[in-house]
VEXNUTI-397395 format. One record per atom (N, C-alpha, C): residue in three letters; x, y, z; chain. Coordinates in steps of 0.2 Angstrom, whole numbers, plus 5000, padded with zeros to 4 digits. Atoms other than C-alpha are relative to their C-alpha. Example, Ala and Ser with C-alpha at 12.3 -4.5 7.8 and 13.67 -1.06 7.14 Angstrom:
VEXNUTI-397395
   vextor     c1     c2     c3   lummi
      ALA   5004   4994   5000       A
      ALA   5062   4978   5039       A
      ALA   5004   5006   5000       A
      SER   4996   4994   4999       A
      SER   5068   4995   5036       A
      SER   4996   5005   5003       A
END
This chain:
VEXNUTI-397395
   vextor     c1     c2     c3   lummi
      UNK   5004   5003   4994       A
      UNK   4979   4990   4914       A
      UNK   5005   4996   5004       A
      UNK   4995   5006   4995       A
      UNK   4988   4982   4929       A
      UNK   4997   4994   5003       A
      UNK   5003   5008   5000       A
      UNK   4987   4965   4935       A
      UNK   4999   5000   5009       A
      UNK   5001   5000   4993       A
      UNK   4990   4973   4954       A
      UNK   4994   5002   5001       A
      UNK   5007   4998   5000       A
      UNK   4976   4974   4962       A
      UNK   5002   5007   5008       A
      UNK   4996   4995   4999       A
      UNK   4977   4992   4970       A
      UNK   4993   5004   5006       A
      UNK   5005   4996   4997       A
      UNK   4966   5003   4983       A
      UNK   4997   5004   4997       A
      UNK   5000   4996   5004       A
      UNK   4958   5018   4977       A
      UNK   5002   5005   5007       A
      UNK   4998   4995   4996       A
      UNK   4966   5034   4986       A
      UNK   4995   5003   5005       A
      UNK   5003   4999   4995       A
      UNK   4951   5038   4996       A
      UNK   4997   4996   5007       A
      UNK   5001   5005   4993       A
      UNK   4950   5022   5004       A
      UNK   5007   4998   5004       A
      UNK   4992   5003   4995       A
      UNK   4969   5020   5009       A
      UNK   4998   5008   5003       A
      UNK   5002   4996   4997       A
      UNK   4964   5038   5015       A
      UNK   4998   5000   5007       A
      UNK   5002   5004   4996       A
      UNK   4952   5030   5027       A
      UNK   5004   4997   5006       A
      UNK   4995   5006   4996       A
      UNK   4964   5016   5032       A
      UNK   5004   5004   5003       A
      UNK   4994   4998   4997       A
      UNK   4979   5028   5037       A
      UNK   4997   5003   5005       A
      UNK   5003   4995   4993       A
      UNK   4967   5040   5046       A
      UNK   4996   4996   5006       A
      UNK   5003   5006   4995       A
      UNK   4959   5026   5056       A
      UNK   5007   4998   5004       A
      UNK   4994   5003   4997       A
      UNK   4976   5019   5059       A
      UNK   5003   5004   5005       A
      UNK   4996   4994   4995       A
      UNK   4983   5036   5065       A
      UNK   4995   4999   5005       A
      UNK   5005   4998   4996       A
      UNK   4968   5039   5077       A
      UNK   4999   4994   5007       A
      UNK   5002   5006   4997       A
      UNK   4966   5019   5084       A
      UNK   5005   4994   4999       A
      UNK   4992   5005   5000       A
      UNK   4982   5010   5090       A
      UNK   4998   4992   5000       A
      UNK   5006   5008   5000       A
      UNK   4969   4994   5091       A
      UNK   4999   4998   4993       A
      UNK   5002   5003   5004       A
      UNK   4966   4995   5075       A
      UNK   5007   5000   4995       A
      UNK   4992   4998   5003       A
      UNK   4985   5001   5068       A
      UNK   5002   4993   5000       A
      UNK   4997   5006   4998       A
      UNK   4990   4984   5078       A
      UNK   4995   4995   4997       A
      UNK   5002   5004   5005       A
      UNK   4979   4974   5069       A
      UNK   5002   4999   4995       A
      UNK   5000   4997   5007       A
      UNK   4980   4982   5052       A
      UNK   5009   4996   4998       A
      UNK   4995   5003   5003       A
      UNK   4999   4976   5052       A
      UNK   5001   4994   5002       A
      UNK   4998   5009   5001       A
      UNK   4998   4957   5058       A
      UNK   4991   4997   4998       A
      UNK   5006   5004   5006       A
      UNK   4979   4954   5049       A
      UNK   4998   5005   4997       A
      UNK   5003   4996   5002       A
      UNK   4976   4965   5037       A
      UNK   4995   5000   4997       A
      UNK   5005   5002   5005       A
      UNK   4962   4956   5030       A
      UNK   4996   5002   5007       A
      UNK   5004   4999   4996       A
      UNK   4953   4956   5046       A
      UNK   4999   5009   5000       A
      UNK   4998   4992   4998       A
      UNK   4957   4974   5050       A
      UNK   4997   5005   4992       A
      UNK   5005   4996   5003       A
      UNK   4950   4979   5035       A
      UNK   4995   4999   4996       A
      UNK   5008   5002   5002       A
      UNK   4935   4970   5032       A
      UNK   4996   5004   5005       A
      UNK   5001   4994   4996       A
      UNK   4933   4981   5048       A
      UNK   4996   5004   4996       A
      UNK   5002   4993   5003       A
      UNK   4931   4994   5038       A
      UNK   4995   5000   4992       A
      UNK   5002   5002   5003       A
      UNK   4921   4986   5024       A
      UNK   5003   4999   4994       A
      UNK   4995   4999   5006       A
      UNK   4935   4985   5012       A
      UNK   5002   4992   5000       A
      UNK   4999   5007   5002       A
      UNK   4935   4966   5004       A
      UNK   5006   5000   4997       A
      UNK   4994   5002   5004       A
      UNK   4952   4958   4999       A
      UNK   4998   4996   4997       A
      UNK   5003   5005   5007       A
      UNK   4951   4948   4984       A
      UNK   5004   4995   5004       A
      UNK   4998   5008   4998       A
      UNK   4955   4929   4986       A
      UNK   5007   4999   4997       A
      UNK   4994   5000   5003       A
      UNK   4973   4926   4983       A
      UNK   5003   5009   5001       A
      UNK   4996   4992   4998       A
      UNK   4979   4944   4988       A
      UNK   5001   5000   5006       A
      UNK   4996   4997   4994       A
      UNK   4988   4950   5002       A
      UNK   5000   5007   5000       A
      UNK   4996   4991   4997       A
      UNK   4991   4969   5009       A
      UNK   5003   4997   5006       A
      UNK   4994   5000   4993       A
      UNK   5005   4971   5021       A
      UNK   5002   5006   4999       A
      UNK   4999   4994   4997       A
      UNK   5006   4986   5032       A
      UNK   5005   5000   5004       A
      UNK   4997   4998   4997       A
      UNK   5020   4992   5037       A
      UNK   5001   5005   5004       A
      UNK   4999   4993   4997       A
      UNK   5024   5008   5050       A
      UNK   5009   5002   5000       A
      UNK   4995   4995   5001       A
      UNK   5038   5019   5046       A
      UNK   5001   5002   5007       A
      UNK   5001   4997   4994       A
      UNK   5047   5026   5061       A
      UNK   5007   5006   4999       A
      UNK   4994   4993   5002       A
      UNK   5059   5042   5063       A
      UNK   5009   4996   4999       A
      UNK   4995   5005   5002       A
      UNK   5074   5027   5059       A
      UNK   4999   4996   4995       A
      UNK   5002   5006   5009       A
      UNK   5066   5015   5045       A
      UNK   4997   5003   4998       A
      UNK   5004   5000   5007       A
      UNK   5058   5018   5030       A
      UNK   5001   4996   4997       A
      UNK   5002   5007   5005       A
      UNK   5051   5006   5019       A
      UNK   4998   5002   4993       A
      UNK   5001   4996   5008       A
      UNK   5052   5007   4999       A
      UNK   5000   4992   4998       A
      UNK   5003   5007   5003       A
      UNK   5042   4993   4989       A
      UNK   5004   4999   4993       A
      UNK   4996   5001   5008       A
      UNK   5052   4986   4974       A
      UNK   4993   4998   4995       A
      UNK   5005   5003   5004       A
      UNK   5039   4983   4960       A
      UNK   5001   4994   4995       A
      UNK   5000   5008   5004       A
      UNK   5035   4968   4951       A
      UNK   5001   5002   4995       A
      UNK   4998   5005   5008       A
      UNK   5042   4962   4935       A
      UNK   4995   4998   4995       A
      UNK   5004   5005   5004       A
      UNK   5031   4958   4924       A
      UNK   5002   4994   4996       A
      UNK   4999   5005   5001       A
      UNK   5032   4941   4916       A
      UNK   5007   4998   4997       A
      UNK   4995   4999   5004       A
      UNK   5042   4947   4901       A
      UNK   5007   5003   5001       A
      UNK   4996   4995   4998       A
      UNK   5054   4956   4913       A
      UNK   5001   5006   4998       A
      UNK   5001   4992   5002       A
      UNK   5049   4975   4906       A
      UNK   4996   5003   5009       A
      UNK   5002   4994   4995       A
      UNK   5046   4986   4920       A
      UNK   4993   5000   4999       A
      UNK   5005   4999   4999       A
      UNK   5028   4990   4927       A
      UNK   4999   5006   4997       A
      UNK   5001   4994   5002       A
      UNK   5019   5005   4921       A
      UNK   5001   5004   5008       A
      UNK   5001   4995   4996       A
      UNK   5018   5010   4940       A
      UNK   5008   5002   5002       A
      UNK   4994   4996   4998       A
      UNK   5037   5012   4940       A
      UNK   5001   5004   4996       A
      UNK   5000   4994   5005       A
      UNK   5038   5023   4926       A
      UNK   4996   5006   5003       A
      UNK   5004   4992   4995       A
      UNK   5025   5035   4936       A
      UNK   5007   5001   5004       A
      UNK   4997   4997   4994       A
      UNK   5036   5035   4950       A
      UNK   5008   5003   4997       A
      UNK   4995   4998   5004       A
      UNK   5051   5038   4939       A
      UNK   4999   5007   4998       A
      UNK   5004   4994   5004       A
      UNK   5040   5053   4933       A
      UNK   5002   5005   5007       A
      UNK   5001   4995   4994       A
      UNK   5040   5060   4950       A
      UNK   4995   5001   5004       A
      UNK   5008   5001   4997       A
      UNK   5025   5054   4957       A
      UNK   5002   4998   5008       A
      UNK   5000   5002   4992       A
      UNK   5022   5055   4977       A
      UNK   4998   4994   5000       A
      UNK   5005   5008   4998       A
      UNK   5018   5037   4985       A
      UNK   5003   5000   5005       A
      UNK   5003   5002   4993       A
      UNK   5011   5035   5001       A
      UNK   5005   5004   5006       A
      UNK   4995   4997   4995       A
      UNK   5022   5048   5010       A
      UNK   5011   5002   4999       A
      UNK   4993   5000   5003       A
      UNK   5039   5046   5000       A
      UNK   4998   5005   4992       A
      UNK   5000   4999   5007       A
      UNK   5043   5056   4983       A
      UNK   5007   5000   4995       A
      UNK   4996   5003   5004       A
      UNK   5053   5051   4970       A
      UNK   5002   5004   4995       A
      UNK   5002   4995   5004       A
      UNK   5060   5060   4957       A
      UNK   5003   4998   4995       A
      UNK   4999   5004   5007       A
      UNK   5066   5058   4939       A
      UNK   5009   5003   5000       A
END
């Protein structure tokens, strides 16, 4: 079990295809995400953050994962290590 607290895939679903669609709400979405998507009835826990970034046909944005306490790798890096797509990039083993 992880300690991140995480989306479920049909609601970052939602968020990207609102995002694409409503430049109003894109521009929100990346300087208050919490407002932006209470919008859309998706509560952020107390003490959490999301940060939206936009990719453009010159930057890409790749997320280093967290450490756990003991400094052992997360399990979500091992997925990704696996070959697992994430959120438009994929990674391979």
């Amino acid at each position: 079990m992880s300690d991140r607290q995480e989306f479920s895939s049909d609601a970052l679903k939602v968020v990207i295809s609102k995002a694409w669609s409503d430049p109003g709400f894109k521009a929100k979405l990346v300087t208050n995400s919490k407002d932006a998507l209470a919008g859309l009835g998706i509560k952020v826990p107390e003490g959490v953050n999301y940060k939206f970034v936009e990719d453009t046909p010159t930057t890409r944005h790749f997320v280093l994962p967290a450490m756990s306490a003991d400094g052992e790798l997360k399990d979500e890096l091992a997925k990704v290590a696996g070959g697992k797509a994430v959120a438009g990039a994929i990674f391979y083993k």
